[in-house]
C-alpha positions in Angstrom: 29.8 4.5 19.6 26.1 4.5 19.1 23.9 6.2 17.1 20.2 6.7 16.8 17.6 7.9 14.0 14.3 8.6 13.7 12.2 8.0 10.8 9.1 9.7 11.2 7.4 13.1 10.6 4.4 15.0 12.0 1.9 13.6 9.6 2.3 10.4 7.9 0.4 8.4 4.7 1.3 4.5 4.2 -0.5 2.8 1.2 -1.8 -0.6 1.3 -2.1 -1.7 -2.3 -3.4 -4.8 -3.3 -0.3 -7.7 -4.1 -2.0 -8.9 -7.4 -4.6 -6.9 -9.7 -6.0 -8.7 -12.7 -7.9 -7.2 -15.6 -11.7 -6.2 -14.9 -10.4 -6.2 -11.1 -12.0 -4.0 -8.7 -9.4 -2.3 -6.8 -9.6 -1.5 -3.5 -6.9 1.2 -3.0 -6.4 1.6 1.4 -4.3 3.4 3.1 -3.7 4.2 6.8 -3.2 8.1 7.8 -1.3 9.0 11.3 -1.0 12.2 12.9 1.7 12.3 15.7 1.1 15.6 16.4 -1.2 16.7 19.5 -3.0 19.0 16.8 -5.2 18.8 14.0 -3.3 19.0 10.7 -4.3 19.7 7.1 -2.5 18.1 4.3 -3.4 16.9 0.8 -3.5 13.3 -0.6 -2.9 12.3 -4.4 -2.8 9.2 -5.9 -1.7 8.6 -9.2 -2.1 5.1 -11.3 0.0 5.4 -14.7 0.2 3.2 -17.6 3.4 0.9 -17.4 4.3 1.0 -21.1 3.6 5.1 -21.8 3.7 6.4 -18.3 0.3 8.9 -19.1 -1.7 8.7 -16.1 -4.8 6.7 -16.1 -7.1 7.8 -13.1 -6.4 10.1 -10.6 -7.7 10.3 -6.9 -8.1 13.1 -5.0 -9.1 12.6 -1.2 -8.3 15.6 0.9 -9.6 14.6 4.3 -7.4 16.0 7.3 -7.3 13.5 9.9 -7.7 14.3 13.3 -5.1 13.7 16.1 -4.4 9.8 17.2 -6.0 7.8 16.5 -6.4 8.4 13.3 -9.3 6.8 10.8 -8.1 5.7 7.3 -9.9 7.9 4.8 -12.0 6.3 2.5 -11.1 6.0 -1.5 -13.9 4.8 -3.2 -13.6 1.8 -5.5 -12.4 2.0 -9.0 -12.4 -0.5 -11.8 -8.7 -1.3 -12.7 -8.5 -0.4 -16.5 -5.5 -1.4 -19.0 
């Protein structure tokens, strides 16, 4: 007996975040948007960075690019100092 899933949806986000951020860091958040679909599709992006010790959030991003059928472009998050 086999069986056989599929992990995937329409329209899909996958982070690339830096392996080690220091203090006074500049962080250089990417992350790589693909649309399966043989449309155009709208979505909305948030990222959220939150402080380890009180969990409040500390910056917030905001990026609401739809990317266009394959191949997609990553959109751009500009740089933001890392601040503890």
């Amino acid at each position: 007996m086999e069986k056989e899933a599929i992990t995937q949806k329409d329209l899909m986000v996958f982070p690339n975040p830096p392996r080690f951020v220091r203090q006074g860091d500049t962080v250089i958040f990417s992350a790589k948007t693909v649309n399966l679909s043989d449309r155009i599709l709208a979505g909305e992006v948030t990222l959220e960075f939150f402080d380890a010790i009180t969990l409040k959030p500390v910056n917030v991003l905001d990026p609401t690019t739809p990317p266009p059928p394959p191949p997609s472009p990553i959109p751009p998050i500009p740089p933001q100092p890392f601040r503890s």
